[in-house]
N, C-alpha and C positions, 0 to 999 in steps of 0.2 A: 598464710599470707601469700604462699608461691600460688594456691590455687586460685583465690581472686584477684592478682593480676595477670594469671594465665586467662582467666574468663575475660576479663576489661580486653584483653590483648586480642582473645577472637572476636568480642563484639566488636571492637574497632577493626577489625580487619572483614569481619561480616557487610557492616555499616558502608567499608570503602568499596568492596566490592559491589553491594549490590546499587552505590552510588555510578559508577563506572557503567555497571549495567542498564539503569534507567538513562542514563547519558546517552548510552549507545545507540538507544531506539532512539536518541532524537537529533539524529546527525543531519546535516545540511543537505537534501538533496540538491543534485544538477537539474535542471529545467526537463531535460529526456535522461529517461533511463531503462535499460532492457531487465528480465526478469523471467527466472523460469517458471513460474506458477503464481498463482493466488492460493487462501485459505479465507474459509470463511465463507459468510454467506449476509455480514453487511453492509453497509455502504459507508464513505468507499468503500472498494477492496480492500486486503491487506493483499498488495504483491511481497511475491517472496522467491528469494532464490536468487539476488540479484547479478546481473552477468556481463560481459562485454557486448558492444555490437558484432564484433568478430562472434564471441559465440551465436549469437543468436541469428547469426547470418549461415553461421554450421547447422543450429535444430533448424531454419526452415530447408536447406538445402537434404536433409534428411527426412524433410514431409512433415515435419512436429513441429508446437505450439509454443507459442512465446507472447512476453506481454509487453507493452510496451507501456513505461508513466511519463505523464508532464505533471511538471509541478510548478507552482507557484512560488513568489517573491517568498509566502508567509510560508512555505514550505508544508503545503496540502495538496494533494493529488487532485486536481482537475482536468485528466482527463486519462482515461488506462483503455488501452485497442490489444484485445488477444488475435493475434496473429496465426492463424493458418493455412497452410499451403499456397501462403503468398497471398492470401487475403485475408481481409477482416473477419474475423468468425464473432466477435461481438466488439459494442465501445460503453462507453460510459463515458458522460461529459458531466461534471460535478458546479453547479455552484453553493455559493455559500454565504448563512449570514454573518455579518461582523462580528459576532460570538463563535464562528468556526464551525458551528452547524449548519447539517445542509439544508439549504432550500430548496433546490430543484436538480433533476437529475433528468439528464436524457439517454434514453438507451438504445442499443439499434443492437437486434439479435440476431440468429445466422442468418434467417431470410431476408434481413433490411429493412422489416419492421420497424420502426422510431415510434417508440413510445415517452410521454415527459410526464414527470412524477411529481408534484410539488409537497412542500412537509411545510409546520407549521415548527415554529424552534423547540416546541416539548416534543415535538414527535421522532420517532426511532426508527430509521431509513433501515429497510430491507431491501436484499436482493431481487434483479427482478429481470423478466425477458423484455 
């Protein structure tokens, strides 16, 4: 008997956890927000490493890269500028269908390049210069 409410006891505390956790990735963002990196390589980004203005006023004053996201009412990344040396090193401008897939992406890469991408809602947005 102590063992199967010991087991009930971590599943529930398993269950709460990992409740908490899926919560956590979906917190409200603010409209701007700074960022020390991305990962990944779909669309959007996933930024990561999230940071103050102050910090990310310290990486560029140190020559290093920083990203920058805007977000939407619906809380989707529409639109992430990696930051270096005080300039744009690339953007990403996201829209989206009403399903929350994207439709069209504009890119602009270290040269200034502007490339626009359109997808189709079955299709599976990759990275792109």
């Amino acid at each position: 008997m102590k063992t199967l409410i010991l087991l009930v006891a971590m599943l529930g505390a398993g269950f709460a956890g990992w409740t908490i956790w899926r919560r956590s990735g979906r917190r409200k963002h603010d409209p701007v927000e700074y960022f020390s990196g991305w990962d990944g390589y779909g669309l959007p980004i996933r930024l990561t490493g999230r940071i103050t203005k102050d910090d990310a006023d310290a990486i560029a004053a140190r020559g290093n890269a920083y990203l920058i996201g805007y977000f939407d009412g619906d809380n989707r990344l529409v639109r992430d500028v990696k930051m270096l040396r005080g300039e744009v090193f690339f953007e990403h401008v996201y829209d989206y269908y009403p399903s929350g897939r994207i439709r069209r992406v504009k890119a602009t890469n270290p040269k200034g390049v502007v490339t626009v991408r359109e997808y189709r809602q079955t299709d599976r947005a990759g990275f792109f210069w």
